[in-house]
N, C-alpha and C positions, 0 to 999 in steps of 0.2 A: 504494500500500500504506500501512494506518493507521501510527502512530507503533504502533513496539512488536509490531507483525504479526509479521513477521519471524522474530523471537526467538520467538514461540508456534507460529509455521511448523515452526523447527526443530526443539523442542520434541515437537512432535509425531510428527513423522518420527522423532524418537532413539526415542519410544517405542515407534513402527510395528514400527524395528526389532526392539527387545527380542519385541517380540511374533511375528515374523518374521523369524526370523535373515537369511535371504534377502532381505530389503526392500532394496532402490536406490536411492538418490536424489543426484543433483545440483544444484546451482545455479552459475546463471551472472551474475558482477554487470559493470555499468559501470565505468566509469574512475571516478566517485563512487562507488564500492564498494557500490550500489543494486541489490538485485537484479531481474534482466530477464528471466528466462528459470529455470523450473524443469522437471527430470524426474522421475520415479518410476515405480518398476516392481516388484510383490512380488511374490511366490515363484510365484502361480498364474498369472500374465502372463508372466515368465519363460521359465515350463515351456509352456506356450501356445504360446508366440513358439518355442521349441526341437522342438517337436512339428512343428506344424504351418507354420513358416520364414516367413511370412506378415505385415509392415507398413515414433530423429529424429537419427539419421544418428549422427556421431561419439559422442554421448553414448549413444544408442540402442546403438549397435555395441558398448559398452565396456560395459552392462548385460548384453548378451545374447552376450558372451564371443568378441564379434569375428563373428559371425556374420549371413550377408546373407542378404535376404530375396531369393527368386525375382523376383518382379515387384511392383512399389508404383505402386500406382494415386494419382493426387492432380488437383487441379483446375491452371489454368494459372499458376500460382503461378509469376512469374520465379524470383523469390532461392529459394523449396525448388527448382526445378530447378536451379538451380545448384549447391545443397546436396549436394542428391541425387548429381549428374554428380561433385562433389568426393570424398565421404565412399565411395559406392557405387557407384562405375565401371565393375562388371560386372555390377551389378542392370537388368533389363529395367524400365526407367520409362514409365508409361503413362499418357494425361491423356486425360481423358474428355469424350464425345460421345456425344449420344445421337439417338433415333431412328430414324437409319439403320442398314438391315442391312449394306450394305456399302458400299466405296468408291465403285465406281461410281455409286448411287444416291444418294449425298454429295453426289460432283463435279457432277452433272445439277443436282440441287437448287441446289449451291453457284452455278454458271453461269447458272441465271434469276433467282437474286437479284440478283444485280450485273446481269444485261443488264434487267431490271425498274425498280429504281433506279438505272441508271447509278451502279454504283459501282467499277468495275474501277480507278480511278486513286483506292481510298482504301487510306491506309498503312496504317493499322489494319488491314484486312480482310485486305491481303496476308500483314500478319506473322501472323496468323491461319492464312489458307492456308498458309507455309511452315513452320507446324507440323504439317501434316496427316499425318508420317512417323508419329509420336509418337502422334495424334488417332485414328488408324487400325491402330495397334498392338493398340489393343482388340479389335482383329476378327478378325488375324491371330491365326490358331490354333496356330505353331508355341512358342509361352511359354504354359507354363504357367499362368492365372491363376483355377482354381479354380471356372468358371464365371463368375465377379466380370467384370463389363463398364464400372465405375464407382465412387466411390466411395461409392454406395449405403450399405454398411454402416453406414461414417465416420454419415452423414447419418439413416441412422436410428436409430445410438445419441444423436446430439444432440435428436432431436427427442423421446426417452425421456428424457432428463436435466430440459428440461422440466416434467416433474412431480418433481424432488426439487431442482429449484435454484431460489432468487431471486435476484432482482435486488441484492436490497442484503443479501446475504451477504458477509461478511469475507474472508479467505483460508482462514483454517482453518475456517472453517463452511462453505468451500466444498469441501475437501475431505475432511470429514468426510461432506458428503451423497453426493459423485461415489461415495465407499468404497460406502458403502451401495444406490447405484445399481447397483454393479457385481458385488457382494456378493450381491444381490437375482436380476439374471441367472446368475448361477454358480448360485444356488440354484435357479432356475429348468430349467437347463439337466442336473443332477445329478437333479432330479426326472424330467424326462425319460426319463435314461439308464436309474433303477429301475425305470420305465414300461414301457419297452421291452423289460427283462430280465422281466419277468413276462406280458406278452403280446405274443406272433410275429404278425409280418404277415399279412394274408390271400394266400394263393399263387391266383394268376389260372391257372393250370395247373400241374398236381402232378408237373413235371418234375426230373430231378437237378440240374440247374446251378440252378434258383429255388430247393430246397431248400436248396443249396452256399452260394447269395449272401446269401439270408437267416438261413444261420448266421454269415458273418463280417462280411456290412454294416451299419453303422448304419439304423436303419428307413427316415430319408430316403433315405438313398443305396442301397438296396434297391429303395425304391416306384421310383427312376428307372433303377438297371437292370432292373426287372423289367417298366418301360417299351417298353423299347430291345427284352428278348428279344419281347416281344408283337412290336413292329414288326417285328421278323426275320420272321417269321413269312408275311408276306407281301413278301420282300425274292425275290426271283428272279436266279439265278446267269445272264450272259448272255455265257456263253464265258469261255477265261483265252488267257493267251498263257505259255506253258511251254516255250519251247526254251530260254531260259537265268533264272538268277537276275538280281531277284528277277523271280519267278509273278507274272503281274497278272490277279487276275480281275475282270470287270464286273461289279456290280449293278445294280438298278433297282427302286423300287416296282411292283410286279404295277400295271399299266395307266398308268404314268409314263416316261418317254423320257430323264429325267435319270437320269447313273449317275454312280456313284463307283468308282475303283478301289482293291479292295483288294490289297497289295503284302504279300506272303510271301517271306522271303528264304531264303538258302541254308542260314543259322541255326536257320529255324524262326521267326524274328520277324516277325509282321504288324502291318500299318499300313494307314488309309484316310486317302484325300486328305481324306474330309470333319474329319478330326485333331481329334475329340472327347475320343480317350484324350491326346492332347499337350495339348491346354489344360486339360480338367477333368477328369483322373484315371479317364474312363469309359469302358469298350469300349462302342462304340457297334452302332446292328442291324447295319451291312453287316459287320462284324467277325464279330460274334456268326451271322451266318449263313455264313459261309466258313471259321470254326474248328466249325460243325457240319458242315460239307461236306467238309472235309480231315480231321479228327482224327474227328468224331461225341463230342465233348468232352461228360463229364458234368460239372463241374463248370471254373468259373474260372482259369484258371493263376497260377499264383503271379504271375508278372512283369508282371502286368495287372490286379496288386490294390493299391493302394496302402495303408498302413496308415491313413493321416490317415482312412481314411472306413472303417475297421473300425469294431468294437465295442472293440480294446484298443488303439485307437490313443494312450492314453495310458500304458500300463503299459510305462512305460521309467524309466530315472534318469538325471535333469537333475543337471549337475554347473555351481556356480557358476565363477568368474573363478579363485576359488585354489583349483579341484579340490574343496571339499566338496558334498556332496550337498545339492540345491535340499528344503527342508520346506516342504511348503505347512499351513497353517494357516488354518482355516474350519471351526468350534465348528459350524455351521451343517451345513454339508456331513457331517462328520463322523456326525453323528445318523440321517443316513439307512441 
């Protein structure tokens, strides 16, 4: 950091704030009193982060009012996993692999590399392997992670920053641009949402529940359950077993031999092994075709809608650390 950075760092943040009651920030310095480590978080990250429960540990925690995120995806970073396991010890932590659909297919693949290159006796590869609990978490469908299998996201907002960062930008030139990167998406994203309030999706069949989902889901999350009811569609009911709770009934694709069972309990709550709605918020077809076979359901049930993927999944109030109400502020957003 230049001579003098610093003080224009700060400087700048005092005014973020004035401008955003709600603005965050910390720093962290060395024993030379140098600083090493900066956070920040305003009002529309906050309420973000409180919405949707979704992403840097102790500092992170104390902006967003103590509050743990479901699942955090990251790469095999030792010391954040450490971080992590310290700060967030009931957070589902998940480190990313790709390619493979499942474990099994891993392992096979993982087993002709080593008998290939005779590598079975390298340390490395092992301590590898004995992360594969963690590696493989991504696949497991019982945590929640949004559909998210990596940290994708992360990875394609750095390659978007890109075009608003260089190389031999200062500190505060560097966060004066990230603002307006991020500024830019929000207004992006806002555009959207007026987009979508002025024209409905197209319904692939003019039934109640497409009607029902297309008034309270966001368009994306609409186009993919109105995915799932098409594939019901051709989803075939192949026996249940009902002498006690819960009911399991079979499915299968009409000309398919693989099934899944769907699990009805004595509550009235169902569930499919394929646990679509347990990871990404979505009743999936075998679902959606056994709540048409038991209920003849016209419309969604409440307990199998999650808000984060309505249309008002924002119209709540975010309350900061000393109880005031979170303002967000965006001159930008506002004008729409």
């Amino acid at each position: 950091m230049g001579q003098g950075e610093a003080g224009v760092l700060l400087e700048y943040f005092e005014k973020k704030r004035v401008e955003d009651p709600s603005f965050f920030f910390a720093v962290q310095l060395d024993v030379n009193d140098m600083i090493t480590n900066i956070f920040w978080a305003d009002s529309k990250l906050i309420t973000d982060y409180e919405i949707f429960g979704d992403w840097l540990f102790e500092t992170f925690l104390r902006a967003m009012s103590g509050k743990t995120p479901k699942t955090l995806f990251t790469d095999q970073h030792a010391a954040m996993s450490k971080a992590i396991s310290f700060a967030m010890p009931v957070v589902h932590h998940r480190k990313c692999i790709y390619e493979y659909k499942d474990e099994g297919e891993f392992i096979n693949a993982w087993t002709a590399m080593l008998d290939e290159y005779n590598l079975h006796e390298n340390e490395w590869l092992q301590g590898i392997y004995a992360l594969r609990e963690k590696l493989f978490a991504t696949y497991r469908k019982q945590t929640f992670s949004g559909g998210m299998s990596s940290t994708q996201l992360n990875e394609s907002l750095n390659s978007e920053l890109k075009n608003y960062l260089q190389s031999d930008y200062n500190l505060v030139q560097f966060f004066k641009h990230y603002n307006r990167a991020i500024e830019d998406k929000r207004y992006n994203e806002l555009q959207d949402t007026c987009d979508a309030s002025q024209r409905l999706p197209v319904l692939k069949a003019k039934v109640p529940i497409l009607f029902h989902a297309r008034e309270v889901y966001t368009p994306n999350i609409f186009s993919k359950f109105q995915d799932e009811y098409m594939k019901s569609l051709i989803i075939k009911e192949n026996g249940c077993e009902e002498n006690n709770f819960p009911i399991m009934y079979k499915v299968s694709k009409y000309g398919h031999t693989r099934e899944h069972i769907v699990m009805v309990t004595e509550a009235d709550h169902i569930s499919c092994t394929c646990m679509k709605f347990e990871s990404m918020g979505k009743i999936c077809c075998h679902t959606i075709k056994i709540l048409d076979v038991i209920r003849g359901v016209n419309k969604i049930p409440d307990e199998y809608i999650l808000k984060r993927w309505t249309k008002t999944a924002k119209t709540v109030n975010i309350k900061e650390i000393d109880g005031q109400d979170i303002q967000i502020k965006d001159s930008r957003c506002e004008s729409l």
